[in-house]
ZALUMVO-643511 format. One line per 2 residues: their letters; for each residue x, y, z of C-alpha. Coordinates in steps of 0.2 Angstrom, whole numbers, padded with zeros to 4 digits, always signed. Example, Ala and Ser with C-alpha at 12.3 -4.5 7.8 and 13.67 -1.06 7.14 Angstrom:
<nupas>
as	+0062 -0022 +0039; +0068 -0005 +0036
</nupas>
This chain:
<nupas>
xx	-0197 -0540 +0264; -0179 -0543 +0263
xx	-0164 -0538 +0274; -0146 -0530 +0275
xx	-0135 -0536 +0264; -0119 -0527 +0270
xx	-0111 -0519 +0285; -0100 -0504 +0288
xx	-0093 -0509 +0306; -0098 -0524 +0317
xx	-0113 -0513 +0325; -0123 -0519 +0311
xx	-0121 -0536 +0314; -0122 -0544 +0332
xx	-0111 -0560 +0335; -0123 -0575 +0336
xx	-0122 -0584 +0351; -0131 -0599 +0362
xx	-0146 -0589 +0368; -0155 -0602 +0359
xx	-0150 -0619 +0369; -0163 -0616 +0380
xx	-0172 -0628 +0362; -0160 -0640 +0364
xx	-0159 -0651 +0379; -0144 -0665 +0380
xx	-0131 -0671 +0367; -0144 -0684 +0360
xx	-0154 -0669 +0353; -0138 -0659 +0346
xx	-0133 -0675 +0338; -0148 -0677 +0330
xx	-0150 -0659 +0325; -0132 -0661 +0316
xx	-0137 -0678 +0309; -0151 -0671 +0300
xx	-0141 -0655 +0295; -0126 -0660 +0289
xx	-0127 -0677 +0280; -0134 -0680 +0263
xx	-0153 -0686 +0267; -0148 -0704 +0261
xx	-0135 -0706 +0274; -0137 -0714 +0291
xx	-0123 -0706 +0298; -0124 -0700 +0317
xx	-0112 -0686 +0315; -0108 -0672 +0304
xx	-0098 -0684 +0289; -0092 -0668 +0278
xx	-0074 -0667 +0279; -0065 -0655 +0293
xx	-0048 -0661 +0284; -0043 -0657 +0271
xx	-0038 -0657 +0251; -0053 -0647 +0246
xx	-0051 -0641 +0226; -0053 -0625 +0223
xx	-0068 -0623 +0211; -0073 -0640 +0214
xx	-0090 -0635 +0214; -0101 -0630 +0200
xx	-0115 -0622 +0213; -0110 -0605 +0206
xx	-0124 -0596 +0195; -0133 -0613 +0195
xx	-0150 -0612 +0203; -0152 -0631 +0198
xx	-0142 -0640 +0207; -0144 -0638 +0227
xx	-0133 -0647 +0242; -0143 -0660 +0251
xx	-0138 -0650 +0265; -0147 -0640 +0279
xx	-0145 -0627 +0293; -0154 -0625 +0311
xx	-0155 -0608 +0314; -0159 -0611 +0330
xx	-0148 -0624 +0334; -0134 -0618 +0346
xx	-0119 -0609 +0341; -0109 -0624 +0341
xx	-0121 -0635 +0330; -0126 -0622 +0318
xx	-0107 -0617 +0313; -0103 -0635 +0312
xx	-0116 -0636 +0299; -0112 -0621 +0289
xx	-0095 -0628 +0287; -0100 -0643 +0281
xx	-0110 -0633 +0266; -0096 -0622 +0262
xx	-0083 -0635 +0261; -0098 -0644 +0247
xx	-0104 -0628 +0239; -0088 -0614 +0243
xx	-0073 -0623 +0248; -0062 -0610 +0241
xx	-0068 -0600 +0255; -0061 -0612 +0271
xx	-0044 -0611 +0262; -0029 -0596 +0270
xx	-0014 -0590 +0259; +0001 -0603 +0256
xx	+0014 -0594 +0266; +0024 -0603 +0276
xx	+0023 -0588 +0289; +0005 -0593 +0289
xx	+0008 -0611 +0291; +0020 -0609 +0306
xx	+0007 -0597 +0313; -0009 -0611 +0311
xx	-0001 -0625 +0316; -0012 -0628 +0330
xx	-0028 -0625 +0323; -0029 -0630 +0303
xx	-0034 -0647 +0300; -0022 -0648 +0286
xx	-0015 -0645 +0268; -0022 -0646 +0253
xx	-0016 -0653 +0236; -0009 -0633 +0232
xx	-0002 -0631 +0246; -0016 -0620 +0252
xx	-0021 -0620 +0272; -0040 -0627 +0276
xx	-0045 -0619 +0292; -0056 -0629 +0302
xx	-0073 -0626 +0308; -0068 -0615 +0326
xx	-0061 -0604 +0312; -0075 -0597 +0306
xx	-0087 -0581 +0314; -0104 -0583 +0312
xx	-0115 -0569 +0317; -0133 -0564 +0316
xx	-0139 -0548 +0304; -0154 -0539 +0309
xx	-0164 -0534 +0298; -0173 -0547 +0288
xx	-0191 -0552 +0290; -0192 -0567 +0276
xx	-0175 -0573 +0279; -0162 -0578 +0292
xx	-0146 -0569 +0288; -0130 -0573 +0293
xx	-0111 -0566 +0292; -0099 -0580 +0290
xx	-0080 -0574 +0294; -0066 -0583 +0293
xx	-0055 -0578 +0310; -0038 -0584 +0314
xx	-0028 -0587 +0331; -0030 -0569 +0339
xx	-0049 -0567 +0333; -0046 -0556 +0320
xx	-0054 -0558 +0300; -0044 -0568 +0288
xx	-0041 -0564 +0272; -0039 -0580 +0260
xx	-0037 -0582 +0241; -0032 -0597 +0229
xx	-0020 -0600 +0216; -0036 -0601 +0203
xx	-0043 -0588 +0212; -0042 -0569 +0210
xx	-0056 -0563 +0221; -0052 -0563 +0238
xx	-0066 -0567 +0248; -0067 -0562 +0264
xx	-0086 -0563 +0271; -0101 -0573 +0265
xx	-0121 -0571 +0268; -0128 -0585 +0274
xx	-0149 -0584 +0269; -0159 -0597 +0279
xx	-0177 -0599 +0274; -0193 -0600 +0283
xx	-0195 -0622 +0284; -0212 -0628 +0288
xx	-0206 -0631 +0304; -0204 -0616 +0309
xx	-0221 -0609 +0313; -0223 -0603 +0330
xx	-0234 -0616 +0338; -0234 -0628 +0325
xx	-0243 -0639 +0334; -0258 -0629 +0338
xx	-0263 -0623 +0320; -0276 -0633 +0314
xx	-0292 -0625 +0310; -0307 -0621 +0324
xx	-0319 -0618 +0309; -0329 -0635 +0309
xx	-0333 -0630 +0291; -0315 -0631 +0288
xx	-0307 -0647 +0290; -0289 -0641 +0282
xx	-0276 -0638 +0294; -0265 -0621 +0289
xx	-0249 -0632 +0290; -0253 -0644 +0275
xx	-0252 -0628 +0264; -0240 -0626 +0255
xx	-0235 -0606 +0263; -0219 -0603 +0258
xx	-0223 -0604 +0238; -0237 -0593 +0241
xx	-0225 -0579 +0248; -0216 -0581 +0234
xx	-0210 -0596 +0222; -0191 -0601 +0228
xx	-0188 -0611 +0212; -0189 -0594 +0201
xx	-0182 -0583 +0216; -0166 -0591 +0212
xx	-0167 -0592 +0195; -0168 -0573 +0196
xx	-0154 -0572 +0205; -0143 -0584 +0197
xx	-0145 -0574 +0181; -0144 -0556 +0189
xx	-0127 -0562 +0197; -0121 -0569 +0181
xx	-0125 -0552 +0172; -0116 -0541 +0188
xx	-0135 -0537 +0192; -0135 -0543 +0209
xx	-0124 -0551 +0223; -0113 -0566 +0218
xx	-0124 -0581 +0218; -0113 -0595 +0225
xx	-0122 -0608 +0229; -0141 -0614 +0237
xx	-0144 -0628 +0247; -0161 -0636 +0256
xx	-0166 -0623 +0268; -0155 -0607 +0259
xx	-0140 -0601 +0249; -0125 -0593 +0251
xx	-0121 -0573 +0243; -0109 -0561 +0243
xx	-0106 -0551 +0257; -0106 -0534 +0254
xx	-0091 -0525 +0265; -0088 -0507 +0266
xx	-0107 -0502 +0265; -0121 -0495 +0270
xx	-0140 -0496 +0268; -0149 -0479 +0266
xx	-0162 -0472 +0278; -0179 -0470 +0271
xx	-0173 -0450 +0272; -0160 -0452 +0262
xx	-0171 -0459 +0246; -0178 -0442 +0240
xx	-0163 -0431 +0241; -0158 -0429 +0223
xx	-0142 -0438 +0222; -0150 -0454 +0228
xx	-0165 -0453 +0221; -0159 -0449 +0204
xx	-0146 -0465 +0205; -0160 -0477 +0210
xx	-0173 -0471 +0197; -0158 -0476 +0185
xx	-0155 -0493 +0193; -0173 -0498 +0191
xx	-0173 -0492 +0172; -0158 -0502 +0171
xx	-0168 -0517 +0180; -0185 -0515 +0170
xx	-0173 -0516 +0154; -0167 -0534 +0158
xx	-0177 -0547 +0148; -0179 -0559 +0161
xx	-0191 -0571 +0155; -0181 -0586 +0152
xx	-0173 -0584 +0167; -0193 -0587 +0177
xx	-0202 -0597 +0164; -0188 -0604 +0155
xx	-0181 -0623 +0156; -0176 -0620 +0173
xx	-0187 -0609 +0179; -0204 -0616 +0187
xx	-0218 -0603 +0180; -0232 -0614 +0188
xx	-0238 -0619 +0173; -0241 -0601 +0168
xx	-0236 -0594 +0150; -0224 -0579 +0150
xx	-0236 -0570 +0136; -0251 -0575 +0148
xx	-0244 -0568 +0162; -0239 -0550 +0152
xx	-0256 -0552 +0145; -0265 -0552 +0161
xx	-0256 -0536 +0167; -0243 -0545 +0176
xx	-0239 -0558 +0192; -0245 -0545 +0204
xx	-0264 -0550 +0204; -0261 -0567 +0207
xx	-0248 -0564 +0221; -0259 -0553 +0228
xx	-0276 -0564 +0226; -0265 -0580 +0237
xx	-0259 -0565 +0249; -0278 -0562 +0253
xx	-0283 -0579 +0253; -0269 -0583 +0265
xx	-0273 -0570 +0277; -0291 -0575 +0280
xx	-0286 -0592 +0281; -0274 -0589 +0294
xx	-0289 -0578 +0302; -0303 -0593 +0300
xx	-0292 -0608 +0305; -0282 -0604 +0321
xx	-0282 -0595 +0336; -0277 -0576 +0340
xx	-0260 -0575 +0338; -0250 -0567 +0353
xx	-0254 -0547 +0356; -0239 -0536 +0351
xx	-0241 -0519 +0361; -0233 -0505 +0350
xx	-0227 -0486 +0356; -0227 -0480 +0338
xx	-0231 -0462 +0332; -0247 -0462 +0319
xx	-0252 -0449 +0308; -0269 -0447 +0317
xx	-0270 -0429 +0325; -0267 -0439 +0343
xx	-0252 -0452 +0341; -0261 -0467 +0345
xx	-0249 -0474 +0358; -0248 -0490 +0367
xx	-0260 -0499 +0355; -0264 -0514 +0353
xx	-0269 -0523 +0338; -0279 -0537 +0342
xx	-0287 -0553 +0334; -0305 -0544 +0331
xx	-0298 -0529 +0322; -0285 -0542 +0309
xx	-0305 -0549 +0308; -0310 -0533 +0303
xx	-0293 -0529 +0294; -0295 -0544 +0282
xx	-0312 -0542 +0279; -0309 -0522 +0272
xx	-0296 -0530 +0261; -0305 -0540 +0253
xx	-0319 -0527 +0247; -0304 -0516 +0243
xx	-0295 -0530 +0234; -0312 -0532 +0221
xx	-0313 -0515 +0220; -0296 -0510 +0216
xx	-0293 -0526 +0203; -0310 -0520 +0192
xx	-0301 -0502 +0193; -0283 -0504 +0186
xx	-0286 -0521 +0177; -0300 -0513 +0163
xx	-0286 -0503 +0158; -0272 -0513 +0158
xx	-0262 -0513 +0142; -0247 -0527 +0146
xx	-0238 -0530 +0129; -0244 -0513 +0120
xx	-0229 -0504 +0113; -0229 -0484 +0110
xx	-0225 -0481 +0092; -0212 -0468 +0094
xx	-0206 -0468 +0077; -0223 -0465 +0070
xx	-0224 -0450 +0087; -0208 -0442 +0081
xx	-0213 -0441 +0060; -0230 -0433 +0065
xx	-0224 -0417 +0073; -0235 -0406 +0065
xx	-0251 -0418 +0068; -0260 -0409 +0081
xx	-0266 -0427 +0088; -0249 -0431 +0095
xx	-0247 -0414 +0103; -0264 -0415 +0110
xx	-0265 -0416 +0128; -0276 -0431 +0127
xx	-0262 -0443 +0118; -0248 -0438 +0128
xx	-0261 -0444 +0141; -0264 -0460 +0133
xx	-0243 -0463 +0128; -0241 -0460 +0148
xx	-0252 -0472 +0153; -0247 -0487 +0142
xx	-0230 -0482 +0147; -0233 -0487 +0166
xx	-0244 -0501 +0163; -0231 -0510 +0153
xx	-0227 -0525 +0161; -0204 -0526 +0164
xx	-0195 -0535 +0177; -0199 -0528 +0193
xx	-0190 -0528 +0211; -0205 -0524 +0220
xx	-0196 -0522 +0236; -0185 -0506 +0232
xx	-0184 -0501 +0252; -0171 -0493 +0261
xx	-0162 -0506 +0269; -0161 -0514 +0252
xx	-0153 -0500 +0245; -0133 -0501 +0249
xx	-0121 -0485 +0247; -0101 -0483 +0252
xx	-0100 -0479 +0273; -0090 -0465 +0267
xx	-0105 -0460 +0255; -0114 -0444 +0262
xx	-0127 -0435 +0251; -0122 -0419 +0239
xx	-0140 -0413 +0243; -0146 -0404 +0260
xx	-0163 -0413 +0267; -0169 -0396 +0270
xx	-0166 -0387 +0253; -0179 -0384 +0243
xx	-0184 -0394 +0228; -0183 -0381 +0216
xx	-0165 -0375 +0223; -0159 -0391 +0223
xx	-0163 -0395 +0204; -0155 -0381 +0196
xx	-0144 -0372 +0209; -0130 -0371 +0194
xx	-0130 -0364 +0177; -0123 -0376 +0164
xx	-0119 -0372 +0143; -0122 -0378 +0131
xx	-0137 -0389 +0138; -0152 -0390 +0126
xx	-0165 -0393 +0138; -0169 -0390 +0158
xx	-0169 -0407 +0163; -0152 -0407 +0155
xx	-0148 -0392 +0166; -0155 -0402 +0180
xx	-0145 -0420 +0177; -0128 -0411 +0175
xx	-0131 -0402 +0191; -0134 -0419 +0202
xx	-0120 -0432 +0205; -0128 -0447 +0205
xx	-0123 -0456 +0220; -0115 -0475 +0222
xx	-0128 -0488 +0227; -0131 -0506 +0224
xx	-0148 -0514 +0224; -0150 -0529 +0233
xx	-0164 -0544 +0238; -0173 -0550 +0224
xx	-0187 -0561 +0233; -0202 -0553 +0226
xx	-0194 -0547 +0210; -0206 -0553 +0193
xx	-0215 -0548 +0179; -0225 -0534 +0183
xx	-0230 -0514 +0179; -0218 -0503 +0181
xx	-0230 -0493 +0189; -0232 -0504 +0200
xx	-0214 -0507 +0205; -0210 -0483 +0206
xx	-0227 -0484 +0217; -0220 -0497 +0229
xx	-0202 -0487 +0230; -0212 -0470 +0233
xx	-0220 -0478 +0246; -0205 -0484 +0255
xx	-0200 -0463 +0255; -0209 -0465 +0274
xx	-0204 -0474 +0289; -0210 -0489 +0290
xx	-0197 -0500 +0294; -0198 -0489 +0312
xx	-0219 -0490 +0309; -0217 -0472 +0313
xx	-0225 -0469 +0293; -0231 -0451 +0292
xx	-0239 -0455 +0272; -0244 -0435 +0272
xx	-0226 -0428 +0276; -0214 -0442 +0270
xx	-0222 -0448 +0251; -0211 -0439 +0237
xx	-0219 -0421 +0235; -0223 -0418 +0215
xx	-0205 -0410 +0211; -0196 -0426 +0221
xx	-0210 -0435 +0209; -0203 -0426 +0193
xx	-0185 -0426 +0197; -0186 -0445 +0199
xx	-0199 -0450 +0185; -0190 -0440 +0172
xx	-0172 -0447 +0177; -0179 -0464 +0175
xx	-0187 -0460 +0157; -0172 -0454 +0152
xx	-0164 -0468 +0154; -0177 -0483 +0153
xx	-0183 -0477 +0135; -0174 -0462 +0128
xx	-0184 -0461 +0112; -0198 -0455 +0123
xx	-0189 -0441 +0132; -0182 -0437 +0114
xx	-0201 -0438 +0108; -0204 -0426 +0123
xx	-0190 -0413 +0122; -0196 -0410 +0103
xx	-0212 -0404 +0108; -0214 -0388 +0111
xx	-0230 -0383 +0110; -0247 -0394 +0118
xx	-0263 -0392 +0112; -0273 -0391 +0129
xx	-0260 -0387 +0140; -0267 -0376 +0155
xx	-0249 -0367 +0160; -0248 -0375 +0175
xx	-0229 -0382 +0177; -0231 -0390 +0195
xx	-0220 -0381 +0202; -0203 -0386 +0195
xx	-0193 -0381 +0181; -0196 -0395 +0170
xx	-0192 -0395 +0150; -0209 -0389 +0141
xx	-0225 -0392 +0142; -0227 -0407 +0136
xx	-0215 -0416 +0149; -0227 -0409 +0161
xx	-0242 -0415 +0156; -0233 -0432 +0153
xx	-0227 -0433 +0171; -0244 -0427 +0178
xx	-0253 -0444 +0173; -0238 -0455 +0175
xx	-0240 -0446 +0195; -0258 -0452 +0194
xx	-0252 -0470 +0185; -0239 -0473 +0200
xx	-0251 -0467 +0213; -0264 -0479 +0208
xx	-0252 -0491 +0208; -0247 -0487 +0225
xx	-0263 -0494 +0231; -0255 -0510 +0226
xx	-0241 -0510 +0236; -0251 -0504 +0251
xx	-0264 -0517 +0250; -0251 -0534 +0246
xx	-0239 -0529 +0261; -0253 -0528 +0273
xx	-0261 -0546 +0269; -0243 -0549 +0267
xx	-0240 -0545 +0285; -0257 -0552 +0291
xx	-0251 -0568 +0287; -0232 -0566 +0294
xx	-0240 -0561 +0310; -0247 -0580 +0312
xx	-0233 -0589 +0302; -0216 -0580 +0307
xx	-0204 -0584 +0318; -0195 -0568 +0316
xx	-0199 -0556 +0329; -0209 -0539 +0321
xx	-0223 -0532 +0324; -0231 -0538 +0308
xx	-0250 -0533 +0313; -0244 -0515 +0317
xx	-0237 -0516 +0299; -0253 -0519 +0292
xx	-0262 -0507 +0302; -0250 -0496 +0296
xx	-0251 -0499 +0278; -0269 -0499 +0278
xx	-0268 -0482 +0284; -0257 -0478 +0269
xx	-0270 -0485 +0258; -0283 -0475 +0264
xx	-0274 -0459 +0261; -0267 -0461 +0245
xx	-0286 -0468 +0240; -0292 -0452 +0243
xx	-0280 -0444 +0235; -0279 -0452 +0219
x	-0298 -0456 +0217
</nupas>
């Protein structure tokens, strides 16, 4: 689960000060702490031994877009404010040195005097390391996240360029990963099963959250296509991104009213169109071992992801002790809100141990039918218009279900805080009006179809998607189940799953924006039918293009809800696992109870 990228105004980020020096105690430990941080790991150095001078190049480095090469460099997120800043310095003058360097101006000059370190060869200014803001963002819970600013003499943000530079940056994202380290009471999690003579730390836990190597892949290449935030740079323990400014993320309300949803059913179509296979199993990707065809083959990376997620979980269960009891105040959707409870050790016992019947159960359900590289022979569809097979009900079944089983490059973690907007962006669309009111409030000519009608009446709104941790190869089902799950509160834990989930004409409105523009040769297939053998008349409630469209959308409904089960039942063993390993302070065991509820519920409702 990924974080805020972004900020409108500085009440989304909170200035990072020395609550944490309680951890360090004396000058030796600091010195130590920066030692270790800051120097190359071959260095015997007892200070910090990046430059604070100095004639830094711009452009020097060649960390941008390149996932393979990584500073030998690391930061304490919990060292104090002092340490830590020091040792972000010292990566961005090895990985973004453009970004310590002000304006030539000999206004600015006379103005820094006092506080720059020097020029370099151009002229520029390099600020030095009390010149730099570095402030905490809430909001993560895999990742530390940071605002680095650059701040001159009366504290306000600098703007710097260079003479071979014409972006200006102003703000970076510092992203700090979990080290192994990290775990809360490290020292006590070793195994009390005398059957189990493994200790939980000599697993390898990160890359069974997910597999860093590819995660930067990913990114490196989404950045280089304009497909995600500027990747400058990674070293040991994180890397550095763009800093969105000027932004928003959505509340999990805002993701069903029309003008959103339509804009971020187009942004996955544009995502589950990418052709990312080199970038994760290619020369510089680390697949494990794993063949791109045998993964599409298999149905997709989810399985595996989820089968560690499991095992995880229970080995956090059977080899330490409880961890510490979160009491939550969080509305359910039980007819009485279950207030003031407590999930404790027993009930993750029992939690774990329903997941892994549910887990065997759901894998033999979607699995059998799992169609991975199957194409839909649209061509053959369009010149057998007067076949009553393809206008049968049952094949337009059948072309649904391939359709969401087809294994694309998936987000996976399409929430709302990863969801970005403009702070001046409101929605077009009332969260009140009525699904049917909002689709085709306005009459337009010369449209040839209703969803025409419909896609000329909304304005797509302005978003950027963001956090590509868990992205992969996986159903697209899988990936629209997960975003239609993230329509309720959960970020909160105040999830109502009955009130919250996408009703069927929020369904529509978003499933048929995304086919339109994911495979256009299907909607074309679609609008051309006009008549469907076995259609019983019922158009859900919404005014959707003919009757085949709808009997379309109702199995790819049922294909996505299914699918949902998977997001449900991955988050929660996800969150089991969190609750023992993370440092990050959630209530990760109310986010699997949670979850499981919404597993229960959308169970019922699709099987």
């Amino acid at each position: 689960m990924a974080g805020l990228n972004a900020s409108c105004d500085d009440d989304a980020v909170t200035t990072l000060h020395s609550k944490s020096e309680h951890n360090h105690d004396g000058d030796d430990d600091d010195s130590k702490t920066l030692k270790k941080s800051c120097t190359n790991d071959n260095t015997s150095s007892d200070t910090c031994t990046c430059s604070t001078n100095t004639n830094i190049p711009p452009s020097s480095s060649n960390y941008r877009n390149n996932p393979n090469k990584q500073a030998p460099l690391r930061v304490d997120a919990d060292a104090p404010i002092e340490i830590m800043t020091k040792q972000i310095y010292c990566i961005l003058q090895e990985i973004l040195p453009e970004f310590l360097l002000l304006l030539d101006s000999s206004s600015e000059k006379e103005n820094n005097n006092d506080v720059t370190d020097g020029d370099d060869d151009n002229g520029n200014i390099v600020i030095p390391w009390e010149n730099l803001s570095v402030k905490t963002l809430e909001g993560g819970l895999s990742n530390r996240l940071f605002v680095v600013t650059r701040i001159d003499n009366n504290n306000n943000s600098t703007t710097c360029t260079t003479q071979e530079y014409d972006n200006i940056i102003s703000s970076v994202l510092i992203r700090i990963h979990k080290d192994s380290n990290d775990t809360p009471n490290n020292n006590d999690i070793t195994t009390t099963n005398n059957n189990n003579n493994k200790k939980l730390n000599e697993i390898d836990i990160d890359s069974i959250f997910l597999n860093r190597n590819i995660e930067n892949q990913i990114l490196a290449t989404l950045s280089q296509n304009n497909a995600a935030p500027i990747y400058y740079g990674r070293f040991l323990n994180g890397r550095i991104e763009e800093f969105y400014n000027g932004v928003r993320p959505l509340s999990y309300s805002e993701l069903k009213l029309p003008d959103f949803a339509v804009s971020i059913a187009v942004e996955l179509a544009r995502l589950h169109c990418m052709d990312m296979t080199e970038a994760i199993y290619g020369t510089g990707g680390d697949g494990g071992g794993k063949e791109s065809e045998h993964v599409i083959t298999q149905g997709g990376e989810i399985w595996e992801r989820i089968d560690q997620w499991v095992q995880l979980a229970q080995t956090c269960i059977d080899s330490t002790s409880p961890p510490p009891t979160t009491t939550t105040n969080t509305a359910t959707n039980d007819s009485t809100n279950d207030t003031n409870h407590s999930t404790t050790h027993d009930e993750l016992i029992t939690m774990v141990d329903t997941i892994r019947k549910e887990w065997t159960w759901l894998k033999q359900e979607l699995q059998t039918r799992q169609t991975g590289t199957t194409e839909i022979d649209v061509q053959h569809q369009h010149t057998s218009n007067n076949s009553s097979t393809i206008s049968s009900t049952t094949t337009i079944q059948e072309m649904a279900r391939t359709f969401c089983r087809q294994v694309v490059f998936t987000h996976m973690d399409c929430q709302s805080l990863n969801i970005l907007t403009p702070c001046c962006s409101t929605s077009t669309s009332s969260s009140t009006a009525s699904s049917e009111s909002t689709i085709c409030t306005t009459t337009t000519t010369k449209t040839t179809t209703k969803t025409q009608t419909m896609e000329q009446t909304i304005k797509p709104a302005t978003i950027k998607v963001i956090d590509f941790e868990y992205a992969g190869l996986n159903p697209r089902a899988a990936d629209i189940g997960n975003t239609f799950c993230e329509h309720v509160d959960m970020n909160n834990l105040k999830a109502d799953f009955v009130r919250d989930y996408p009703t069927v004409q929020e369904q529509n409105r978003f499933l048929i924006s995304y086919v339109r523009h994911v495979n256009n040769e299907i909607a074309q297939l679609l609008d051309s039918k006009n008549d469907c053998q076995g259609y019983n008349g019922d158009d859900d409630g919404i005014d959707i293009p003919n009757a085949a469209w709808n009997v379309f959308l109702k199995e790819m409904r049922t294909e996505v809800g299914k699918h949902s089960l998977l997001s449900h039942l991955g988050w929660a063993c996800w969150s089991i696992a969190q609750s023992y390993l993370s440092c990050i302070e959630f209530d990760y065991k109310e986010y699997a109870r949670v979850r499981m509820r919404g597993y229960a519920i959308a169970k019922e409702q699709y099987w």
